[in-house]
Biopython code that builds the backbone (N, CA, C, O; Angstrom):
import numpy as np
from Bio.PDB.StructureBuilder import StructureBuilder

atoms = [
    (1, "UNK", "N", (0.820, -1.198, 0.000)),
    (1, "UNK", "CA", (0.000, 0.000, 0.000)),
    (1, "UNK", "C", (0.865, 1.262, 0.000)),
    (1, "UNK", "O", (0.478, 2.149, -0.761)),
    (2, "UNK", "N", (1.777, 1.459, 0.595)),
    (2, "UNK", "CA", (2.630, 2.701, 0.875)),
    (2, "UNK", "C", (3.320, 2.746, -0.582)),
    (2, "UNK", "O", (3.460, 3.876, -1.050)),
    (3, "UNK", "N", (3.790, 1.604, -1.396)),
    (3, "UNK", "CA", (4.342, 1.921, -3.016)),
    (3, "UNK", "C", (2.948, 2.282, -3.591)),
    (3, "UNK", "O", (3.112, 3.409, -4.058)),
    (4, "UNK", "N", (1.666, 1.911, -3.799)),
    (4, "UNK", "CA", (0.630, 2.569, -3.986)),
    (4, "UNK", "C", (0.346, 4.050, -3.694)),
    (4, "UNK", "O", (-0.175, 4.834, -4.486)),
    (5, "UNK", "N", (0.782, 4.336, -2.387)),
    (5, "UNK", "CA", (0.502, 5.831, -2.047)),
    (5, "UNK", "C", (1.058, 6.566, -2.833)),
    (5, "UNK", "O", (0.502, 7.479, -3.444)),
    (6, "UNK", "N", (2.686, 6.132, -2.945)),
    (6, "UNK", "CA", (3.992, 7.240, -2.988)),
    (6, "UNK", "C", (3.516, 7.194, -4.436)),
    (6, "UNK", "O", (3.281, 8.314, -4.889)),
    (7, "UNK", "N", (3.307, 6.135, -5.309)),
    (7, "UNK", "CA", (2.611, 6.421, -6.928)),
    (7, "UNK", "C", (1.397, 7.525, -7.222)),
    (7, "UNK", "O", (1.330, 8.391, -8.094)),
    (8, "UNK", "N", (0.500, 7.178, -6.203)),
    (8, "UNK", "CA", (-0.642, 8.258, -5.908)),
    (8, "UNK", "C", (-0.223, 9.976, -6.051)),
    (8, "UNK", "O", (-0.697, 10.876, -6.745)),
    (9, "UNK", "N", (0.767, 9.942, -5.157)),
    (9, "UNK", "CA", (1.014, 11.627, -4.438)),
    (9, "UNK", "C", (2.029, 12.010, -5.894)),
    (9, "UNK", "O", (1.935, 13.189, -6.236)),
    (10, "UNK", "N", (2.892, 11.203, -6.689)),
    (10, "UNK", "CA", (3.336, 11.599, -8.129)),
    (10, "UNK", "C", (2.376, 11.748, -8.958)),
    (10, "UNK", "O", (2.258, 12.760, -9.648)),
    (11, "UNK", "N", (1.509, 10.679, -8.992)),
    (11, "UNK", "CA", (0.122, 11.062, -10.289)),
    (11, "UNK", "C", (-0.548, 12.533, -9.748)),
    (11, "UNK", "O", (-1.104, 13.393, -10.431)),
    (12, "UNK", "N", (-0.407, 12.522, -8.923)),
    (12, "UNK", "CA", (-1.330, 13.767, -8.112)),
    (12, "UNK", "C", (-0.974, 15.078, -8.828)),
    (12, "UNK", "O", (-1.712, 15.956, -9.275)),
    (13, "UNK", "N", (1.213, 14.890, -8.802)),
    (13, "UNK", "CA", (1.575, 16.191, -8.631)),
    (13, "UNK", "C", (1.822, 16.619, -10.520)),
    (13, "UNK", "O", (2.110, 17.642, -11.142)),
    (14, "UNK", "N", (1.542, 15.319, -10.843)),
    (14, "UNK", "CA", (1.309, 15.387, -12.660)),
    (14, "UNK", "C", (0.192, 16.372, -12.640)),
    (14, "UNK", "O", (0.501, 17.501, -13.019)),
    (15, "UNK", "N", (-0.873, 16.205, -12.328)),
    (15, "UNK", "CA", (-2.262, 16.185, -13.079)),
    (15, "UNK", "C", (-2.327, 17.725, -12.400)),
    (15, "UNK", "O", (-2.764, 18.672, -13.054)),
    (16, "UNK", "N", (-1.686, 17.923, -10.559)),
    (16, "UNK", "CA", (-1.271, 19.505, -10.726)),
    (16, "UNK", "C", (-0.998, 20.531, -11.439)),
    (16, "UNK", "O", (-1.529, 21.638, -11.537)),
    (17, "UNK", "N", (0.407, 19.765, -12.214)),
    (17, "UNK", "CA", (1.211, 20.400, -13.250)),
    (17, "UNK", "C", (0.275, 20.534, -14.663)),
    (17, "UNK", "O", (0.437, 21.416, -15.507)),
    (18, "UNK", "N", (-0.523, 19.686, -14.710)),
    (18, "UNK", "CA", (-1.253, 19.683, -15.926)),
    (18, "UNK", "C", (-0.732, 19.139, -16.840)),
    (18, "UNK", "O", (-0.729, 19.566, -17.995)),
    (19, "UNK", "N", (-0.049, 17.785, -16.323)),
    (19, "UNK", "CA", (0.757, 17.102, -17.487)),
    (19, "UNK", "C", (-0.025, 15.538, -17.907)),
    (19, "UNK", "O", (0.136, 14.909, -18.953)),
    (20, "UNK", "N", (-1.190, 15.048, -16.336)),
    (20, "UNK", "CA", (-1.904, 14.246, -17.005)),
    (20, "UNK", "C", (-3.020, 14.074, -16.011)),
    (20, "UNK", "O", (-2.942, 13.736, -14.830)),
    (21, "UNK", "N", (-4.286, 14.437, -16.877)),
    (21, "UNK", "CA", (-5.528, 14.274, -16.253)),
    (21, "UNK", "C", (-5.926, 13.571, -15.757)),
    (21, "UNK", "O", (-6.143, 12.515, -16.352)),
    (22, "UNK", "N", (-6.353, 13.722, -14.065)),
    (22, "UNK", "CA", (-6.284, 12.549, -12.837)),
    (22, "UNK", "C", (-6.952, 12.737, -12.062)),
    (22, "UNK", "O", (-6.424, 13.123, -11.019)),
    (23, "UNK", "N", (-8.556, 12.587, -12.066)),
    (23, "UNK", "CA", (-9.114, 13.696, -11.180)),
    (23, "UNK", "C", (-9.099, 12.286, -9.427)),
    (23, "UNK", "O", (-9.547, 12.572, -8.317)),
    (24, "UNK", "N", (-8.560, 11.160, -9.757)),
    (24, "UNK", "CA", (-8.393, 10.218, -8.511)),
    (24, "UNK", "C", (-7.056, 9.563, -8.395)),
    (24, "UNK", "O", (-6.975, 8.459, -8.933)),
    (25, "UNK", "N", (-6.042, 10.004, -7.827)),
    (25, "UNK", "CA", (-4.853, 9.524, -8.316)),
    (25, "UNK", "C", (-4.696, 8.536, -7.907)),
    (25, "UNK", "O", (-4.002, 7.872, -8.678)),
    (26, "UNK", "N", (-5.141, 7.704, -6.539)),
    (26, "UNK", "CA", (-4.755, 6.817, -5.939)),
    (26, "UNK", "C", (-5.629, 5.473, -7.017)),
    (26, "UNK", "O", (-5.203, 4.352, -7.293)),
    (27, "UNK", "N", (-6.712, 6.011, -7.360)),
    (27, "UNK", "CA", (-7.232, 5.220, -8.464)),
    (27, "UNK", "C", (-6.506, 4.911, -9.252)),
    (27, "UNK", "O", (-6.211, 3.716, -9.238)),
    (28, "UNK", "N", (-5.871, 5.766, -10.293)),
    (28, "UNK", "CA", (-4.908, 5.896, -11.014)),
    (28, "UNK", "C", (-3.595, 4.740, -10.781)),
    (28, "UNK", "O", (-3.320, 3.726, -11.421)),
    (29, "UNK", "N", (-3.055, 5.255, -9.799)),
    (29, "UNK", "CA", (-2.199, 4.264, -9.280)),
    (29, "UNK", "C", (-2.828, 2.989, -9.047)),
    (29, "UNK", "O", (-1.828, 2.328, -9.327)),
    (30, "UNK", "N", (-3.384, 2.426, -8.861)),
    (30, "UNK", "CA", (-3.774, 1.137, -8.814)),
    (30, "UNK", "C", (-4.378, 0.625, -9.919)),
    (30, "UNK", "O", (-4.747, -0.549, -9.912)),
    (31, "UNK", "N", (-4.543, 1.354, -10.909)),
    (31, "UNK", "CA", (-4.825, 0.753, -12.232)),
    (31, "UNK", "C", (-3.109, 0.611, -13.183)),
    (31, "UNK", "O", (-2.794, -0.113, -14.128)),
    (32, "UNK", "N", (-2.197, 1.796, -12.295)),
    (32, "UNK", "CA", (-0.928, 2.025, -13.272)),
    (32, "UNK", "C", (-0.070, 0.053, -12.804)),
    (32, "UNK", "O", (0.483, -0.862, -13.414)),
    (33, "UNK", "N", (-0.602, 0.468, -11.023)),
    (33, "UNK", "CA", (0.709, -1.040, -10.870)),
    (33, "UNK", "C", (-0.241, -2.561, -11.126)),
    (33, "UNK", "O", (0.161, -3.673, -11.469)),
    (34, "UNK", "N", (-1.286, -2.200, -10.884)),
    (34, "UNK", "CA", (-2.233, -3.277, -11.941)),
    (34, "UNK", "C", (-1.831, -3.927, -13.823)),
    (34, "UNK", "O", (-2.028, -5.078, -14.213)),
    (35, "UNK", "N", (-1.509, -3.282, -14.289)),
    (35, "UNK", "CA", (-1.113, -3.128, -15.629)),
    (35, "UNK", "C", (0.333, -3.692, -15.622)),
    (35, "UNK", "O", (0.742, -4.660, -16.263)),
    (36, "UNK", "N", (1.137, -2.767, -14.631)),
    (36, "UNK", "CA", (2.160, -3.328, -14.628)),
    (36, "UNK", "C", (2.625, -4.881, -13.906)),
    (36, "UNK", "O", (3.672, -5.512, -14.049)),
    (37, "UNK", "N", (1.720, -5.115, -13.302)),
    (37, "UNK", "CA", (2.138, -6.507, -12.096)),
    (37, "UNK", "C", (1.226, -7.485, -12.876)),
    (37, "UNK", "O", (1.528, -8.678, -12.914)),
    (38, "UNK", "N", (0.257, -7.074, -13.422)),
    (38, "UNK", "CA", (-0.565, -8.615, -13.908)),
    (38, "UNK", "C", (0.104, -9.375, -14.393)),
    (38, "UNK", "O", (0.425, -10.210, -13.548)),
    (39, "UNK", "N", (0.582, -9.602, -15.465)),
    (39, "UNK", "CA", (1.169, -10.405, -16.370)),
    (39, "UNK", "C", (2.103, -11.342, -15.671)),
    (39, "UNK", "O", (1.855, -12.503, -15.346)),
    (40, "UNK", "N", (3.489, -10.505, -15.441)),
    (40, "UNK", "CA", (3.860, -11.684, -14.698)),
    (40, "UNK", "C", (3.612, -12.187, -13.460)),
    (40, "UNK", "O", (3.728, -13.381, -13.185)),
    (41, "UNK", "N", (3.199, -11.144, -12.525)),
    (41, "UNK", "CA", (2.440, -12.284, -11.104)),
    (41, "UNK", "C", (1.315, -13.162, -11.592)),
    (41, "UNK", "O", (1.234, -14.202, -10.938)),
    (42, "UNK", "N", (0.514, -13.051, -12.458)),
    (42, "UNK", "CA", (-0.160, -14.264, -12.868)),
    (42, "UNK", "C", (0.198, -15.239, -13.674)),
    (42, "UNK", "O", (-0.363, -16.334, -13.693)),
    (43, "UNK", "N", (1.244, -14.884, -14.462)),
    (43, "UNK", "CA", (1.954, -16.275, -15.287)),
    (43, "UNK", "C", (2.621, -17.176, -13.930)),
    (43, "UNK", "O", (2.471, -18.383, -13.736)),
    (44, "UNK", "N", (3.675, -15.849, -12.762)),
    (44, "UNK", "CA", (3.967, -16.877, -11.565)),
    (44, "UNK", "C", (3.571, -17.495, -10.718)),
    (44, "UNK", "O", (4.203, -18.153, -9.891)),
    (45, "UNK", "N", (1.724, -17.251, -10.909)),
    (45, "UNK", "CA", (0.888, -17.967, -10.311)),
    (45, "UNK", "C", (0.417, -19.400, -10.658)),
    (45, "UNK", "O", (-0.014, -20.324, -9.968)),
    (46, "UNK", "N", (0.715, -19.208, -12.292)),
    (46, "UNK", "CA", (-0.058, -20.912, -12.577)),
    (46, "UNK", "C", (1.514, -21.515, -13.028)),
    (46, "UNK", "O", (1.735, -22.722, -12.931)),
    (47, "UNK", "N", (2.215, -20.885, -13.358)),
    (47, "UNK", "CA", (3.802, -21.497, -13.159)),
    (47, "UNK", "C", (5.366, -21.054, -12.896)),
    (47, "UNK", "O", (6.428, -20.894, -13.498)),
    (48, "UNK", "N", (4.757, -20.962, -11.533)),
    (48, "UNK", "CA", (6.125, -20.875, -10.597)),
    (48, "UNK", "C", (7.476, -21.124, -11.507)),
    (48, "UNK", "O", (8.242, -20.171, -11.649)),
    (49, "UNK", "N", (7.762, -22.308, -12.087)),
    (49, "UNK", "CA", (9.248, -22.012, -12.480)),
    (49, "UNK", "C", (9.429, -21.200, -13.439)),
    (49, "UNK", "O", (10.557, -21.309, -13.919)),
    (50, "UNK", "N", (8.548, -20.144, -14.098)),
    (50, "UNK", "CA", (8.711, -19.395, -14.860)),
    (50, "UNK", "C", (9.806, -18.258, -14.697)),
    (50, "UNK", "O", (9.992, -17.855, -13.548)),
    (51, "UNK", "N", (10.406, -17.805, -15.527)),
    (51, "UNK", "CA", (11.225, -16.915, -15.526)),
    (51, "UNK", "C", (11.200, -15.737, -16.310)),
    (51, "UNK", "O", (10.514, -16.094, -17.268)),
    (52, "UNK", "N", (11.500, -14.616, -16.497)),
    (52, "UNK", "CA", (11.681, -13.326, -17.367)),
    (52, "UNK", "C", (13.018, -12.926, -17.608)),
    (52, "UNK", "O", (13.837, -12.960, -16.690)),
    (53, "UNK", "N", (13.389, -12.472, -18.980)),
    (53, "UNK", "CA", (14.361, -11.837, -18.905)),
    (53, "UNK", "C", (14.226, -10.716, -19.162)),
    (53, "UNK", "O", (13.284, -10.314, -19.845)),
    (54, "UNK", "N", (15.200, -9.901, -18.639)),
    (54, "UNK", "CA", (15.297, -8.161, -18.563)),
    (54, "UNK", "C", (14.449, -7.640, -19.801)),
    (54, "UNK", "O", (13.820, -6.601, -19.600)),
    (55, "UNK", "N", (14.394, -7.972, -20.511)),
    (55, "UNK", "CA", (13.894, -7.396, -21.903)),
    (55, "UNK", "C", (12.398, -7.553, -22.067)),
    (55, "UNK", "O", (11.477, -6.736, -22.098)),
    (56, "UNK", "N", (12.461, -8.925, -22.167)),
    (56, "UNK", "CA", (10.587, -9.569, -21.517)),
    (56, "UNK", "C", (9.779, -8.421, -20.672)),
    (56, "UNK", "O", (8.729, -7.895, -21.040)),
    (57, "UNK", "N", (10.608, -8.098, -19.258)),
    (57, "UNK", "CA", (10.012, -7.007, -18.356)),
    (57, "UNK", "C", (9.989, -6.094, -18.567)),
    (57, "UNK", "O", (9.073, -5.471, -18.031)),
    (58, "UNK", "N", (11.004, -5.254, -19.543)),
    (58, "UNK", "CA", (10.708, -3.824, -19.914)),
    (58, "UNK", "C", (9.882, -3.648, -20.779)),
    (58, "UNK", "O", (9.200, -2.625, -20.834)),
    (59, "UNK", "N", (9.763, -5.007, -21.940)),
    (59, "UNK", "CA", (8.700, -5.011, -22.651)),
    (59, "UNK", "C", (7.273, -4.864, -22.284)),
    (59, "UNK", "O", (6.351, -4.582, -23.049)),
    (60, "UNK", "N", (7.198, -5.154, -20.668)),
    (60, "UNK", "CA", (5.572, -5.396, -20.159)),
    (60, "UNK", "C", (5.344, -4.501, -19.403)),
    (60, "UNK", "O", (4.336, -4.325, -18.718)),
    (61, "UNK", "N", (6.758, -3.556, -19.527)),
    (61, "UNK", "CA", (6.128, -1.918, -18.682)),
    (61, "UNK", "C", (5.773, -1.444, -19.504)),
    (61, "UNK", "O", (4.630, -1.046, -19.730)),
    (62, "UNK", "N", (7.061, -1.368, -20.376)),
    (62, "UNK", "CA", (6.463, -0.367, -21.554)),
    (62, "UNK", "C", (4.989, -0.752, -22.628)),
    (62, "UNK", "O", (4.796, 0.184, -23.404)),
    (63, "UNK", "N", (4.434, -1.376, -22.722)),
    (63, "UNK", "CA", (3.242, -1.725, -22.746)),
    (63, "UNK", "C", (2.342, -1.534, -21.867)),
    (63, "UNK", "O", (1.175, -1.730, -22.207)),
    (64, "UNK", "N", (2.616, -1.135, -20.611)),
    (64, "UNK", "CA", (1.849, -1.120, -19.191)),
    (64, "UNK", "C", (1.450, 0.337, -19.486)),
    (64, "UNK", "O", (0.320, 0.811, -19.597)),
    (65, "UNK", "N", (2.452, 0.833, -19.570)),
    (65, "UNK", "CA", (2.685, 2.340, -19.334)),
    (65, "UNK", "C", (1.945, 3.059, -20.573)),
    (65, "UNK", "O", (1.232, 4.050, -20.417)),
    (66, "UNK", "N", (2.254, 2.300, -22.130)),
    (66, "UNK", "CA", (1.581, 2.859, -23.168)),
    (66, "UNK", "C", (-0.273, 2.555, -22.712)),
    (66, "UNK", "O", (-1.289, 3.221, -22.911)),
    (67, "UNK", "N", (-0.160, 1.964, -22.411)),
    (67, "UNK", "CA", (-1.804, 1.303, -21.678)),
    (67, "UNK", "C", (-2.734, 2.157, -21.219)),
    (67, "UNK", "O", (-3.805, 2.595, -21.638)),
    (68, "UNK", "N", (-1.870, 2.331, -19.969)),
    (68, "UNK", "CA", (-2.305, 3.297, -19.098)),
    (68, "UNK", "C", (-2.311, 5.013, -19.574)),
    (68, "UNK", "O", (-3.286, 5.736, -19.369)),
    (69, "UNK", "N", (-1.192, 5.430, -20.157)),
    (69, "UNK", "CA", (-1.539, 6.674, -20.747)),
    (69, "UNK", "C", (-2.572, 6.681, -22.034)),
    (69, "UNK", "O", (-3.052, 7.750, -22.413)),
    (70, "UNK", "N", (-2.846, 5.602, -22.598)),
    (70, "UNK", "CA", (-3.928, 5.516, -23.552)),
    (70, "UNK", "C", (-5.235, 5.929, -23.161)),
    (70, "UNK", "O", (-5.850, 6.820, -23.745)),
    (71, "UNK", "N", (-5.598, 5.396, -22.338)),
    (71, "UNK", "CA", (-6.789, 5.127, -20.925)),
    (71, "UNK", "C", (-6.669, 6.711, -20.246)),
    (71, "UNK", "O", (-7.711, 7.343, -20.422)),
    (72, "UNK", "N", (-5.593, 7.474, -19.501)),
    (72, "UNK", "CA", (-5.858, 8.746, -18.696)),
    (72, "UNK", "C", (-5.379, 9.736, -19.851)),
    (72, "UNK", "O", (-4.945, 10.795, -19.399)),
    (73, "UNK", "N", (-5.365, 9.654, -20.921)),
    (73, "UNK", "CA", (-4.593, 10.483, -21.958)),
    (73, "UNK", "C", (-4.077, 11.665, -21.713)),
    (73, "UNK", "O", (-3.771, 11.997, -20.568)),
    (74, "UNK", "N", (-3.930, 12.379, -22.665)),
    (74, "UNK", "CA", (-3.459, 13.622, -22.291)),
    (74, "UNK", "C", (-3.650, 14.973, -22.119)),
    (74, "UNK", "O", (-4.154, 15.391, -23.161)),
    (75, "UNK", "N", (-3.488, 15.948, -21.256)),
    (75, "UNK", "CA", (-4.609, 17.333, -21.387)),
    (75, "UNK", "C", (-4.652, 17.848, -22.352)),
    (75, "UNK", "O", (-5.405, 18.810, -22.506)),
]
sb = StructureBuilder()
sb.init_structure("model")
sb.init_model(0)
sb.init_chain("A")
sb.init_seg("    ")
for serial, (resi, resn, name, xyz) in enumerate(atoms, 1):
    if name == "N":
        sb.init_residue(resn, " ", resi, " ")
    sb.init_atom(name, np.array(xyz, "f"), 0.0, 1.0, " ", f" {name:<3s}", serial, name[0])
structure = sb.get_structure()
């Protein structure tokens, strides 16, 4: 919850700045580390010996992240 918050109080100080429209940030944040954590905590859910490599994971932020700014777009 507290990496949830500290994501919250940054989306917050975006949507301050007017850099991305957020009228619930903590919402926000839990849809941003949602996006980002599904994939592989649920592949390591139905198989544990699974593994990622570095590239795999940046691939599934950066998809996370294009996601999510798709969804809160831009002012």
């Amino acid at each position: 919850m507290r990496a949830t918050a500290v994501l919250a109080a940054r989306l917050e100080e975006l949507s301050r700045r007017g850099l991305l429209p957020c009228s619930d940030p903590l919402l926000a944040a839990h849809h941003l580390a949602g996006l980002v954590m599904w994939m592989p905590r649920n592949l390591l859910t139905f198989c544990p010996d699974a593994s990622f490599t570095t590239r795999e994971l940046e691939q599934l932020l950066e998809s996370a992240v294009r996601a999510f700014l798709a969804a809160y777009g831009t002012p």
